[in-house]
C-alpha positions in Angstrom: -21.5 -44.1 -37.7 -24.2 -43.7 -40.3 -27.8 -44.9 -39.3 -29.5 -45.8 -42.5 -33.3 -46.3 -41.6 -35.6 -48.6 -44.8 -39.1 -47.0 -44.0 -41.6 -49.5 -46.0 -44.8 -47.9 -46.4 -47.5 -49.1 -48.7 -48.1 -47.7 -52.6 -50.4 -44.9 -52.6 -50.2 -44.6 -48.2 -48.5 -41.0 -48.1 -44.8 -41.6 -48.6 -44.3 -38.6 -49.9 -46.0 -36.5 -47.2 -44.0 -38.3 -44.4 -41.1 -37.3 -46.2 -42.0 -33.1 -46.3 -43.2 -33.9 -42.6 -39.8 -34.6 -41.4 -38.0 -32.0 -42.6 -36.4 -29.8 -40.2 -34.5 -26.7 -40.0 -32.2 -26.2 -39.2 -31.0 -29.7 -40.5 -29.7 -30.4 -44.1 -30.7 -32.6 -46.1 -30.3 -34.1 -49.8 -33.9 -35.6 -51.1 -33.4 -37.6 -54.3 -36.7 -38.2 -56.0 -37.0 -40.4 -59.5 -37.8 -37.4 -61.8 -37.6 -33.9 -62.7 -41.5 -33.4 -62.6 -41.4 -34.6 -58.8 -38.6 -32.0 -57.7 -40.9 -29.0 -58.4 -43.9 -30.6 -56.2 -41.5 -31.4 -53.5 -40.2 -28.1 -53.1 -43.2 -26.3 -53.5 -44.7 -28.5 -50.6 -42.0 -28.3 -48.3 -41.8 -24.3 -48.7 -45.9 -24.4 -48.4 -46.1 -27.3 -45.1 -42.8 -26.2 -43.7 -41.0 -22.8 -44.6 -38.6 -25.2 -45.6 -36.2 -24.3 -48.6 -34.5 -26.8 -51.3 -32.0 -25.9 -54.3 -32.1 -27.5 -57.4 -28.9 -27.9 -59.1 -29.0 -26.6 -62.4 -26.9 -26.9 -66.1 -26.6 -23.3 -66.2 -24.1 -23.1 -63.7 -21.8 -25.3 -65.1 -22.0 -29.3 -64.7 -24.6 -30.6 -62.8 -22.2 -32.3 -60.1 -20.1 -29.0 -59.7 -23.3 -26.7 -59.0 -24.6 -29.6 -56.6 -21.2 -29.6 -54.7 -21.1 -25.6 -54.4 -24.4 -26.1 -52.8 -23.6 -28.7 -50.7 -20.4 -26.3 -49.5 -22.7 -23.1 -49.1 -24.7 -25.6 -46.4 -27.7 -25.8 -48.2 -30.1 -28.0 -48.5 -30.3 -30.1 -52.1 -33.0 -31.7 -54.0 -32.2 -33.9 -57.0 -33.4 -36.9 -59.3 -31.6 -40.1 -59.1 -29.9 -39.8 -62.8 -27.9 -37.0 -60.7 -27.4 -38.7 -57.4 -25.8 -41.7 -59.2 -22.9 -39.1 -60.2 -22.0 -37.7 -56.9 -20.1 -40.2 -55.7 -16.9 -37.9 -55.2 -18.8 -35.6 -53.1 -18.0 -38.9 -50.5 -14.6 -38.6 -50.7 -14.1 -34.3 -50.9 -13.2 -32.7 -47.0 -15.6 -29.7 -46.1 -12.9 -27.5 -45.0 -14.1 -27.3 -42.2 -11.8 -28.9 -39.3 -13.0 -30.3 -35.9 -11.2 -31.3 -32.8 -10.7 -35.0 -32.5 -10.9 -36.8 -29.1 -7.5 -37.4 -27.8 -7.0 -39.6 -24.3 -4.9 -36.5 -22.8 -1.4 -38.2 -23.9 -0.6 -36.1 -26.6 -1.9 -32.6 -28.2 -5.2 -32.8 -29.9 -5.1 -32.4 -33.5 -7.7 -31.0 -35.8 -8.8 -33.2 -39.0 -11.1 -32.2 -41.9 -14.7 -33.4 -42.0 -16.5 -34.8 -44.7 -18.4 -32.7 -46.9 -21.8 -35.5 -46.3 -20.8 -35.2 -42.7 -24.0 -32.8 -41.4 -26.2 -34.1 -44.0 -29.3 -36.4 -44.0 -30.3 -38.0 -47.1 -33.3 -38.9 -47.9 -34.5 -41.1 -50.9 -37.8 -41.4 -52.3 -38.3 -44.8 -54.1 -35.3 -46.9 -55.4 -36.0 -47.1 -59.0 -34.0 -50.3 -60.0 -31.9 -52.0 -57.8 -28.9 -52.7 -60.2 -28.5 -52.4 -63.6 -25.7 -53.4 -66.5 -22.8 -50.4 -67.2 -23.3 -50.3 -71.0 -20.8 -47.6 -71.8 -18.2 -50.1 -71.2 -18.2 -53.6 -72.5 -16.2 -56.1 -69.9 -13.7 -57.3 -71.7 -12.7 -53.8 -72.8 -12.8 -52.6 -69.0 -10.6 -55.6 -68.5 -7.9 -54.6 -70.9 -8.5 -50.3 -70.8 -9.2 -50.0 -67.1 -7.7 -53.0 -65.4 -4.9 -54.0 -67.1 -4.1 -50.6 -67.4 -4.1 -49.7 -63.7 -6.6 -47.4 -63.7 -8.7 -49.7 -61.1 -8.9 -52.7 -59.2 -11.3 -55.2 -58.8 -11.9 -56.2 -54.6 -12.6 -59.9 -53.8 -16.6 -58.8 -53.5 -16.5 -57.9 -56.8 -16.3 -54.0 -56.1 -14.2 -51.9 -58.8 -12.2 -49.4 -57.2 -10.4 -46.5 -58.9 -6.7 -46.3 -58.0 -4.8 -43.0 -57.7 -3.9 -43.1 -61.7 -7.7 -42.7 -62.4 -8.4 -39.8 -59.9 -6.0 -37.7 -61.1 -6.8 -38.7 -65.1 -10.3 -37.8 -63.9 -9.4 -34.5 -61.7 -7.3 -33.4 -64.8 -10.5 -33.5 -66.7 -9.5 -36.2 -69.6 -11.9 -37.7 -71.6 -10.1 -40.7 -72.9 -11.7 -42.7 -69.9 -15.5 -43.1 -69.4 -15.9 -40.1 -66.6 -19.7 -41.1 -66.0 -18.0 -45.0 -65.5 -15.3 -43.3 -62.5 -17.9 -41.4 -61.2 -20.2 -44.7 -60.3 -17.0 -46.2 -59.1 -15.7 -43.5 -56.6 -19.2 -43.7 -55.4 -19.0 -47.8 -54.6 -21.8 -48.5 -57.4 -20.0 -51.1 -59.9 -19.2 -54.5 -59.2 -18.1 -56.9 -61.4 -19.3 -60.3 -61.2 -18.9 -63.0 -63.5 -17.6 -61.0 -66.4 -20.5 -58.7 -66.4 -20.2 -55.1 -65.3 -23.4 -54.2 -62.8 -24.1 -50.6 -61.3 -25.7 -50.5 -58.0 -28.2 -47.4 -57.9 -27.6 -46.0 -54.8 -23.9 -45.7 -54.3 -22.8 -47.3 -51.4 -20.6 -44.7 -50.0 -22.9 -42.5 -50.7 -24.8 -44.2 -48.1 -22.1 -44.2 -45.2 -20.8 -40.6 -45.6 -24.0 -38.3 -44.4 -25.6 -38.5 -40.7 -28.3 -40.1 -41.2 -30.0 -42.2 -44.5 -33.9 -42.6 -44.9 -34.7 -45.2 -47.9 -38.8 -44.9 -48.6 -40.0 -47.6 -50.6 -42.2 -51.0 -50.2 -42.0 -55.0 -49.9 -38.7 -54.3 -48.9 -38.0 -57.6 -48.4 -38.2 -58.2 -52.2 -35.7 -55.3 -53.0 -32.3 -56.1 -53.6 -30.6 -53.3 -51.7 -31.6 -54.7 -48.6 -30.3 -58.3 -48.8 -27.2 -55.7 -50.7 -26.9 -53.8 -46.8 -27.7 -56.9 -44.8 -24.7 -58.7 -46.3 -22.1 -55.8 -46.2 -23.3 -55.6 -42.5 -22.4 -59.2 -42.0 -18.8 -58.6 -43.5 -18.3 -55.1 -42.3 -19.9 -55.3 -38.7 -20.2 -51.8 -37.2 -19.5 -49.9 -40.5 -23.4 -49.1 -40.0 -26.8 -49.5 -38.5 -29.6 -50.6 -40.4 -33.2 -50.4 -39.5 -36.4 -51.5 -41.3 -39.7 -49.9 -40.3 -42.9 -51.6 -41.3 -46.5 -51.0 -40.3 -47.9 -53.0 -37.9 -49.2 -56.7 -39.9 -52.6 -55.8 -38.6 -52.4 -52.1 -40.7 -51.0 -53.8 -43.5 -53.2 -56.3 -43.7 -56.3 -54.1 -43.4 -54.7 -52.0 -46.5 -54.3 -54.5 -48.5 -57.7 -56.0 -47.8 -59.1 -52.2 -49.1 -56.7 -52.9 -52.0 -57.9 -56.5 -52.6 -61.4 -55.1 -52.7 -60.8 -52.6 -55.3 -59.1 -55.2 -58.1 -60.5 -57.2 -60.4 -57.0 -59.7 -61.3 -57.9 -61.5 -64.8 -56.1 -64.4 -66.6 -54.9 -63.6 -70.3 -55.5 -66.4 -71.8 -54.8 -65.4 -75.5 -51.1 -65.3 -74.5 -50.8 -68.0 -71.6 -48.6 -70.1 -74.0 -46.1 -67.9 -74.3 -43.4 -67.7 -72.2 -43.2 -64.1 -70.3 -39.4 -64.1 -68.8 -37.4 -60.9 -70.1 -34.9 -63.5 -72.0 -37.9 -65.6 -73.8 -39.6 -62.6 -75.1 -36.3 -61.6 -76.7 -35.4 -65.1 -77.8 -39.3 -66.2 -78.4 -39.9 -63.1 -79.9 -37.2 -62.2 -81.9 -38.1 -61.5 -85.0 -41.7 -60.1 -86.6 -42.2 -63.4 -87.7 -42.5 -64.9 -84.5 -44.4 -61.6 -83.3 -47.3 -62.0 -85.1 -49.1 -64.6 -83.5 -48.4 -62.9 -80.6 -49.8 -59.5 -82.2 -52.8 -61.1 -83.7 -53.4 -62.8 -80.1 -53.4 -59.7 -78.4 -56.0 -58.0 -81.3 -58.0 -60.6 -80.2 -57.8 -60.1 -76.4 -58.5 -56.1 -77.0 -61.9 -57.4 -79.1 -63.0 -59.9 -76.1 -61.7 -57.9 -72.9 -61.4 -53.9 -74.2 -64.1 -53.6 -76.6 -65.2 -50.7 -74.8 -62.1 -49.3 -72.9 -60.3 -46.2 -74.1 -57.1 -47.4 -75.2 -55.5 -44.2 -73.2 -56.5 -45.3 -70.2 -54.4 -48.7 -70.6 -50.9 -48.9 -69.7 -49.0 -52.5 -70.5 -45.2 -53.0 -70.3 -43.3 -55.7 -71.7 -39.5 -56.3 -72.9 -39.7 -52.2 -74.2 -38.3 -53.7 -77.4 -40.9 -55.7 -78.6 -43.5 -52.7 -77.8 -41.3 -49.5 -78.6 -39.3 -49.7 -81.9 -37.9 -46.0 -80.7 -35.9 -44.5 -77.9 -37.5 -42.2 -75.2 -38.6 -38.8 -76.2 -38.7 -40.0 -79.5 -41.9 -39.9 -82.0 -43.1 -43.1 -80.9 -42.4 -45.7 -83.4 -44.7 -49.5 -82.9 -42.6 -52.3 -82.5 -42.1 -55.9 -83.5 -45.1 -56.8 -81.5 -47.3 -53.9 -81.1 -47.7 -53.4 -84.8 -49.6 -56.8 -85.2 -52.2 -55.6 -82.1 -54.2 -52.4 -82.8 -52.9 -51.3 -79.6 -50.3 -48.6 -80.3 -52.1 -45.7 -81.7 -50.7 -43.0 -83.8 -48.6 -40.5 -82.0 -49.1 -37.1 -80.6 -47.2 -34.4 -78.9 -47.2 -31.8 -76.6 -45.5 -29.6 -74.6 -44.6 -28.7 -71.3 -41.9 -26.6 -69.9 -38.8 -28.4 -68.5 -37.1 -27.1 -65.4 -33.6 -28.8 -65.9 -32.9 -26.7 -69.5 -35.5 -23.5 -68.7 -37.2 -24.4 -71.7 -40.1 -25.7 -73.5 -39.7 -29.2 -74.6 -42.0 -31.8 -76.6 -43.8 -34.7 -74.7 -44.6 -37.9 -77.0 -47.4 -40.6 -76.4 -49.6 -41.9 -78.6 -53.3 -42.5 -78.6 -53.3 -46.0 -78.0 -52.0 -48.0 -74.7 -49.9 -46.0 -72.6 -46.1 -48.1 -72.4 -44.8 -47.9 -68.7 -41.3 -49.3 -68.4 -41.9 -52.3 -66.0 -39.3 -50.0 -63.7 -40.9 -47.2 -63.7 -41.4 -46.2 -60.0 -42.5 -42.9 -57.7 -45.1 -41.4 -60.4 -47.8 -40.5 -61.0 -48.5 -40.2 -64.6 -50.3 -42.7 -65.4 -52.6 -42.8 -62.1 -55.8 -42.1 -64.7 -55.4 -45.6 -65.8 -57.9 -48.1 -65.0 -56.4 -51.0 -67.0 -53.0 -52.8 -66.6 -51.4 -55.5 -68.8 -48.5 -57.1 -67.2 -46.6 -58.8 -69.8 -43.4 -60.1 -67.8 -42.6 -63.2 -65.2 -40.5 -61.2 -63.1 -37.1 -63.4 -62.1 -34.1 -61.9 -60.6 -30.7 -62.0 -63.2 -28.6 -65.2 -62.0 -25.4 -63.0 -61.6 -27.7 -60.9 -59.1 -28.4 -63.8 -57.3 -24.8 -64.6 -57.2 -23.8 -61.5 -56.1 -26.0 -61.6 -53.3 -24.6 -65.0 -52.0 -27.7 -67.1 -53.0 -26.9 -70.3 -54.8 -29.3 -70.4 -57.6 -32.4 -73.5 -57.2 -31.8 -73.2 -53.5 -34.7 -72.4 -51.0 -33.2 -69.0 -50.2 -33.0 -68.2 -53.9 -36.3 -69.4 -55.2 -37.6 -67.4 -51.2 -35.7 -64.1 -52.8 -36.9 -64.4 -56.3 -40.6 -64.3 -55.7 -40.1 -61.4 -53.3 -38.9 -60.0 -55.9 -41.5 -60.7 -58.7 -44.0 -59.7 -56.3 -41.6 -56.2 -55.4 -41.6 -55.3 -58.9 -45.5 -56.1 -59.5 -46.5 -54.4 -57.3 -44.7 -50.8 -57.9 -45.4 -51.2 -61.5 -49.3 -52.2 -61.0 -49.1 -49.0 -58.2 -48.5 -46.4 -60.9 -52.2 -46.9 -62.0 -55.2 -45.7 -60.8 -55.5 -48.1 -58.0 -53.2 -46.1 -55.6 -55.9 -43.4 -55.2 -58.3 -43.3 -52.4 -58.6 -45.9 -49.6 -56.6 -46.7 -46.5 -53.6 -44.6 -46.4 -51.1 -42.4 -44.0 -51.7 -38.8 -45.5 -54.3 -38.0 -42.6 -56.7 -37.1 -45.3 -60.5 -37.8 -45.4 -61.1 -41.2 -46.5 -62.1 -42.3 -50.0 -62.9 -45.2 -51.7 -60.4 -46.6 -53.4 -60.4 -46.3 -57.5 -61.2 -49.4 -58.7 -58.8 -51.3 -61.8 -58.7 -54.2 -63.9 -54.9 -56.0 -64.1 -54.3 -59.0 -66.5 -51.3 -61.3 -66.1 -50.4 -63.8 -69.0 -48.0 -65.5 -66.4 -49.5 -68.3 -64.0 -47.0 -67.7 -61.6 -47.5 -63.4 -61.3 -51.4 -64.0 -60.6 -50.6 -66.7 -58.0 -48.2 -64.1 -56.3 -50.5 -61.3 -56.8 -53.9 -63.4 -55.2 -52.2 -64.9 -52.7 -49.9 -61.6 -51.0 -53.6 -60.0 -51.2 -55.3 -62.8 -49.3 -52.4 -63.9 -47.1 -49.6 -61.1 -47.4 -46.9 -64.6 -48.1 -44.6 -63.3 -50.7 -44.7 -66.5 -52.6 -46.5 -68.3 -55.4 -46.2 -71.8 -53.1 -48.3 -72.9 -50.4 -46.6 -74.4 -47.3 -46.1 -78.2 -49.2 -44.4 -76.2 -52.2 -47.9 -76.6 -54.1 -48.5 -73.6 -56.5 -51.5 -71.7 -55.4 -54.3 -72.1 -57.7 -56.0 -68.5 -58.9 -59.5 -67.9 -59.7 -59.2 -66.6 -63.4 -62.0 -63.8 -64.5 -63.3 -62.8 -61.3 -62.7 -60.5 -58.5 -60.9 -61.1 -55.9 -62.6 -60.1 -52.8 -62.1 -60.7 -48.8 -64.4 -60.6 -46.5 -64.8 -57.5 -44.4 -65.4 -53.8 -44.7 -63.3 -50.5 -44.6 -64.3 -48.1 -42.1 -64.7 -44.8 -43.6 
């Protein structure tokens, strides 16, 4: 039975090091970390801390998937983003070759089965980037009639697609008429539909009973939809698998985020406070570039009152990406609908750096105004240098989500979940600034003060999360009588009470 262990460790508090720490040899293990640029840190650290050795699959032996699984056979041990790990779901279902002796009660003769290829391995995962997300290769209907219909899966009463024998061997027989990317996320137990809409879970659920043991780092856990994703499987599967979440102690916690609290300054945007900051209003309210520019000339005038004197590069902002972004990633960076109106965007520039997944030199595009940082951008950090955040979003969970997850939307336990969640996706997104370097943390490092930065939040609702977690640690933007906490707009927030050095 597969023990799958949550470890929720602050922003900034040494994730990463815990992880190199625990590697053991000679234990195997697959680490999945959110991007290329991390892979080559991790296993330069683990080789430097531990003698411990990684392989990186690679393109140039073929597929991705294949070279992973020929390492995986040759018992080593892998390291790999998350675009990869979402495509190995097969490796759950493929046999080892290696057999092993099943217990018998002494009836009969004992007989020798094949193990599972994740059988001796632990994996280990290094910040869940988002917790779901829609399949767009595939519109619904069409899976309905092409996949469905077809028999080429089945949909279980949970909402899980599962492949039937006619789509394994179409797949194994390497025919491209069906989306192979689409099987590979279903073999894995990673799309559900629910209510017409096609989702993909981003860690592959049988991906996550297969190996020995499962380690999950990330924080505010209890905002994160894979865990309220485990706890109900464990509730309708009992003793498929253990599940364990370790915190820190509240009193650790608290004292961290007291050191964070004293190092931001959370500010009110009130150029844009009548705008409404929901994903689905900035696409509906904000449409077209007629409706932008009000928008756009309110945000030129919040850089003339509030960044006057800031270097634009030191700014990172996220929003719906295609107000801001009028171009795709890795693109020359094009302004959109929004942007153009605000002085913000910059002209773009480029630069190089050399990739590891192609063994060549590829182009890097920014620009030199604000830096754009997808609101799910998670474990990096590139944009640590910035000392100014602009939060452009009221975070709320997608209503099929909520159905998914059993929680009738308006109820207590819905509205509970979906400011854990605001505050959940906040905070990792605020984290990828400068304020996650220095202070209170887990690395065994001398101490440092803690780099101080400057967030504003349009939304009411985000700054009365963000204040009152800070002061209180509540995950909520209500006081006990369902009052909304009221924020002090334009000045710091600060507790009482010092850091030790």
């Amino acid at each position: 039975m597969t023990h799958i262990r949550i470890v929720d460790r602050p922003c900034g508090y040494g994730k990463s090091t815990e992880i190199i720490n625990s590697y053991r040899a000679p234990e195997k293990y697959i680490t999945v970390v959110p991007f290329l640029s991390e892979i080559d840190r991790f296993m330069q650290a683990a080789l430097d801390r531990r003698g411990f050795r990684m392989t990186q699959p690679e393109a140039s032996e073929g597929r991705k998937t294949d070279h992973c699984e020929k390492i995986i056979r040759a018992g080593k041990s892998v390291i790999c983003t998350s675009a990869l790990f979402y495509r190995l779901g097969s490796l759950a279902t493929k046999g080892s070759n290696t057999p092993h002796l099943v217990a018998w009660d002494g009836t009969g003769t004992p007989t020798l089965t094949e193990r599972n290829l994740l059988d001796d391995y632990n994996l280990i995962i290094d910040e869940v980037i988002t917790p779901f997300e829609h399949a767009t290769s595939v519109k619904p209907t069409e899976f309905a009639q092409d996949y469905v219909d077809l028999g080429m899966a089945r949909v279980e009463a949970d909402g899980r697609v599962v492949p039937t024998g006619k789509w394994d061997a179409t797949y194994e027989a390497g025919n491209g008429t069906f989306d192979r990317a689409l099987y590979e996320r279903a073999k894995s137990g990673a799309l559900y539909q629910v209510s017409d809409n096609l989702f993909v879970l981003t860690v592959p659920f049988e991906l996550l009973t297969r190996p020995k043991t499962v380690t999950i780092y990330t924080y505010l856990s209890q905002g994160s939809v894979l865990l309220h994703f485990l706890n109900k499987h464990l509730a309708q599967h009992p003793g498929l698998f253990t599940l364990e979440v370790d915190r820190l102690p509240a009193d650790v916690e608290a004292r961290w985020r007291q050191d964070v609290s004293q190092a931001l300054t959370v500010e009110g945007l009130p150029e844009l406070e009548k705008w409404r900051w929901t994903y689905s209003a900035q696409l509906k309210g904000l449409k077209t570039r007629a409706q932008c520019v009000p928008a756009g000339n309110a945000l030129r005038k919040f850089r003339g009152r509030a960044l006057r004197r800031v270097d634009l590069t030191t700014v990172m902002l996220t929003s719906a990406r295609s107000i801001w972004c009028d171009h795709k990633t890795g693109d020359k960076p094009v302004a959109g609908k929004l942007s153009v109106h605000t002085r913000m965007f910059g002209r773009p520039t480029q630069e190089s750096r050399f990739a590891m997944d192609v063994q060549d030199h590829v182009k890097d595009w920014s620009t030199t105004g604000v830096q754009f940082v997808p609101n799910t951008t998670r474990g990096t950090n590139k944009h640590s240098d910035c000392t100014t955040a602009i939060y452009l979003y009221d975070q709320h969970p997608q209503p099929q989500l909520l159905r998914f997850l059993g929680l009738a939307q308006g109820s207590p336990e819905a509205r509970e979940f979906a400011d854990a969640y605001a505050l959940t996706e906040l905070v990792q997104w605020l984290f990828r600034s400068c304020i996650r370097k220095g202070g209170v943390n887990g690395t065994g490092q001398p101490w440092q003060p803690r780099q101080k930065a400057t967030v504003y939040l349009p939304s009411q609702r985000m700054r009365n999360l963000l204040t009152n977690w800070l002061e209180t640690g509540e995950m909520s933007s209500h006081d006990k009588d369902g009052i909304p906490h009221k924020p002090q707009r334009r000045r710091k927030r600060v507790l009482k009470g010092t850091v030790p050095a």
